[in-house]
SEMARSE-905459 format. One record per residue (C-alpha): residue number from 1; residue in three letters; x, y, z. Coordinates in pm, 1 decimal, m for minus. Layout:
BEGIN
<node NUM ALA <X Y Z>>,
...
END
This chain:
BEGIN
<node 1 UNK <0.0 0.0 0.0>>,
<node 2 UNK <123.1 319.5 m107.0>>,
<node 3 UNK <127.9 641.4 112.2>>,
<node 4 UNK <17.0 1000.2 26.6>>,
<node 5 UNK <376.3 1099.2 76.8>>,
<node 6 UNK <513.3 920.3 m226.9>>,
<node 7 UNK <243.7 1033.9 m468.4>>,
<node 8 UNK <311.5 1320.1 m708.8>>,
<node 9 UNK <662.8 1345.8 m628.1>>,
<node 10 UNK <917.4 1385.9 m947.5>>,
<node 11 UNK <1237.6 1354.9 m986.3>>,
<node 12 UNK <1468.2 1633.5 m878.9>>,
<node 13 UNK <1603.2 1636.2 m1293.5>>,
<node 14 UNK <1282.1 1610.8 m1457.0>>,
<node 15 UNK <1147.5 1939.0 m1270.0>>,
<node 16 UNK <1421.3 2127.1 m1359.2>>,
<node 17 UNK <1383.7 2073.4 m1700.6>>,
<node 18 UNK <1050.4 2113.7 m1739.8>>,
<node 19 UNK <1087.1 2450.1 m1587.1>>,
<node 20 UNK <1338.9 2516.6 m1844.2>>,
<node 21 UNK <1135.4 2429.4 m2117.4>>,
<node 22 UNK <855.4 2638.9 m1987.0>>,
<node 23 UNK <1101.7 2928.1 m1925.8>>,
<node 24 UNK <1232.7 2914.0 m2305.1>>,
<node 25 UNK <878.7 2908.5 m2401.5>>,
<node 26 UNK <783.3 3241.4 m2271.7>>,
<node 27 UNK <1081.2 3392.2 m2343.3>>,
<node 28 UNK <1066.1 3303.6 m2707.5>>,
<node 29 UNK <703.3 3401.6 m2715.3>>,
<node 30 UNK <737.6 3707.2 m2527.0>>,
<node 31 UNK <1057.1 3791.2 m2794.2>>,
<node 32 UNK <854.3 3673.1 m3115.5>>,
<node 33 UNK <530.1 3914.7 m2979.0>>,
<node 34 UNK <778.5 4203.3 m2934.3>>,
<node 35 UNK <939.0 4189.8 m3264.5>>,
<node 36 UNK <575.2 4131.8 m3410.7>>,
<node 37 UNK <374.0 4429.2 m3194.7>>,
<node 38 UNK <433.0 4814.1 m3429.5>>,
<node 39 UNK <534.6 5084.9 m3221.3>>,
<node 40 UNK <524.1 5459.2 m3277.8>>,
<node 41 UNK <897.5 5496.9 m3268.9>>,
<node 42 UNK <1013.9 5245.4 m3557.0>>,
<node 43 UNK <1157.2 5353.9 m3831.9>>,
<node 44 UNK <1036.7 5230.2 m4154.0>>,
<node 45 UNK <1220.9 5439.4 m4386.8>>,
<node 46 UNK <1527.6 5170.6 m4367.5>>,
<node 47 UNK <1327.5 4899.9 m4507.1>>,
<node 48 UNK <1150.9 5086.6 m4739.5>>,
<node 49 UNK <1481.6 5266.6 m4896.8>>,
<node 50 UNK <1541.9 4887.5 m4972.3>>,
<node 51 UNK <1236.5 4801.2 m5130.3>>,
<node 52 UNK <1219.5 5100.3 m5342.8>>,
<node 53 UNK <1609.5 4988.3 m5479.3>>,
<node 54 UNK <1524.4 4638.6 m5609.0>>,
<node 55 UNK <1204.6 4810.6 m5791.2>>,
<node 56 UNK <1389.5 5059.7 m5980.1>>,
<node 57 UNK <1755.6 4890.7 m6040.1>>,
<node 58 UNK <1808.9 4616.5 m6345.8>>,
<node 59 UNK <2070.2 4430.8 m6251.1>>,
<node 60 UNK <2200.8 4560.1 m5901.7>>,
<node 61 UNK <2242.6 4980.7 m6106.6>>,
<node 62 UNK <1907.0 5194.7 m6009.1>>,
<node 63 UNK <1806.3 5347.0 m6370.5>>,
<node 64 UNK <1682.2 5727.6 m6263.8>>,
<node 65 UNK <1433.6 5721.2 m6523.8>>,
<node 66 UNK <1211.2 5449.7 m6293.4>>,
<node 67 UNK <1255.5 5680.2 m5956.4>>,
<node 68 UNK <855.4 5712.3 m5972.7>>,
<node 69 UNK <823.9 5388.5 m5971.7>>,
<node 70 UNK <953.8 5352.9 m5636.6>>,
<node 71 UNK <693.3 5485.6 m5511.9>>,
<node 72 UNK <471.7 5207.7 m5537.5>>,
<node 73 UNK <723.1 5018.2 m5323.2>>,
<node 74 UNK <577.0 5232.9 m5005.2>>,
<node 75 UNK <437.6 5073.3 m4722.1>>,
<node 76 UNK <38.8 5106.4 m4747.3>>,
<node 77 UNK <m101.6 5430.0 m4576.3>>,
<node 78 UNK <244.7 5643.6 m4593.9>>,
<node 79 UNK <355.1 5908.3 m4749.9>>,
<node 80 UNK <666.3 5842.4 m4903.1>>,
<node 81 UNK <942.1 6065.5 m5126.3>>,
<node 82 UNK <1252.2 5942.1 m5277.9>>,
<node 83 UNK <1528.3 6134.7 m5356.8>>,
<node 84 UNK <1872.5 6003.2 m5596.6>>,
<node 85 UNK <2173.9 6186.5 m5632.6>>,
<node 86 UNK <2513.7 6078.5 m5822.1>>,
<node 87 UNK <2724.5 6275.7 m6084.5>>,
<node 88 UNK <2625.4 6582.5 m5982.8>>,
<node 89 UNK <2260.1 6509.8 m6029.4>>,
<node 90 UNK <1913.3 6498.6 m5863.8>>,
<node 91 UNK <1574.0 6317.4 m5953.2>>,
<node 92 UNK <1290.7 6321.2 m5655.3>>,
<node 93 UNK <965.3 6175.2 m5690.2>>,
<node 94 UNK <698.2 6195.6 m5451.6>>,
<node 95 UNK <530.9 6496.3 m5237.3>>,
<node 96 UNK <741.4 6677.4 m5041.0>>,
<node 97 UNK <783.5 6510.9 m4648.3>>,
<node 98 UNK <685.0 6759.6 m4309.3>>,
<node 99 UNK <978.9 6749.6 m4112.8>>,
<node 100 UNK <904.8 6482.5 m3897.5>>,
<node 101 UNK <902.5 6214.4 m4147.1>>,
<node 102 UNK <1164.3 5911.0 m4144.7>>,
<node 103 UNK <1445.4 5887.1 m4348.7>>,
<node 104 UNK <1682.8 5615.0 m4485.1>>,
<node 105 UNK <1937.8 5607.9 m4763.5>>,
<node 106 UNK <2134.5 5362.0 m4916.3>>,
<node 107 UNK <2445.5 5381.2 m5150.1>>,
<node 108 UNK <2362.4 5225.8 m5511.9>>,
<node 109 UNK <2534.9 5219.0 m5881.0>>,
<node 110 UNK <2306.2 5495.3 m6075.3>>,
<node 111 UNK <2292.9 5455.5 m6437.8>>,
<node 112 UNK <2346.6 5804.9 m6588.0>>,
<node 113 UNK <2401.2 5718.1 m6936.5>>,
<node 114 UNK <2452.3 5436.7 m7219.2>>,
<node 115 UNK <2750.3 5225.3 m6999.1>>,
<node 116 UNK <2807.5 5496.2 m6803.6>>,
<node 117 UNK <2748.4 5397.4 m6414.7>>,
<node 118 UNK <2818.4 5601.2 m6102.9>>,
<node 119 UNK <2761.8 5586.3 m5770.1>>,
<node 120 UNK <2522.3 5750.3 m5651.6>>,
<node 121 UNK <2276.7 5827.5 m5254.7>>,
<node 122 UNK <1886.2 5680.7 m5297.3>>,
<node 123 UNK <1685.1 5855.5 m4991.5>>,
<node 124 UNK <1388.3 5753.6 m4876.7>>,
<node 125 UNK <1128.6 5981.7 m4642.0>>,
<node 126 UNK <836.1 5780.1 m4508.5>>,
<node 127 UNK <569.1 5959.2 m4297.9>>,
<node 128 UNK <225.4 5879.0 m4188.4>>,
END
């Protein structure tokens, strides 16, 4: 006959790691929820910059003629206005941001004539 002391006891090992797998649970969740949740103070001018650089380049060199194009790369519900200089040069598309808006840039090849590449700044301001 058993006693009501032995019963629902567990081995010393196979608490520990249970509490360990609970632990990594909530951590992961907690991290995964974080990452997932928007908040007022991100910045999604960095991503978009990037975006807006595989829509208007061919082959790795951003062709200034497309710059309006970019703008369709936005994120839905923001403003956006892109800016590329090289050479000397500027092309903008877009309406023009208040001064609170985000900003991100990104060094690209521009194409600025027939085998003629440069380097060049694409800027990207987001606002909402």
């Amino acid at each position: 006959m058993s006693r009501w002391s032995d019963r629902g006891q567990v081995e010393p090992l196979a608490a520990l790691v249970a509490v360990f797998a609970v632990c990594a649970a909530l951590s992961t969740y907690a991290g995964v929820l974080d990452g997932a949740v928007p908040t007022p103070d991100r910045n999604v001018a960095s991503p978009t910059v990037d975006r807006v650089e595989r829509r208007i380049a061919d082959a790795g060199v951003v062709d200034p003629d497309r710059i309006a194009d970019g703008l369709r790369a936005g994120p839905d519900g923001y403003g956006l206005n892109l800016t590329l200089r090289a050479a000397g040069e500027t092309w903008s598309a877009g309406p023009t941001p208040p001064p609170s808006a985000d900003a991100g840039a990104a060094t690209v090849s521009v194409r600025i004539g027939s085998g003629r590449v440069r380097p060049g700044r694409l800027r990207a301001e987001v606002w909402r």
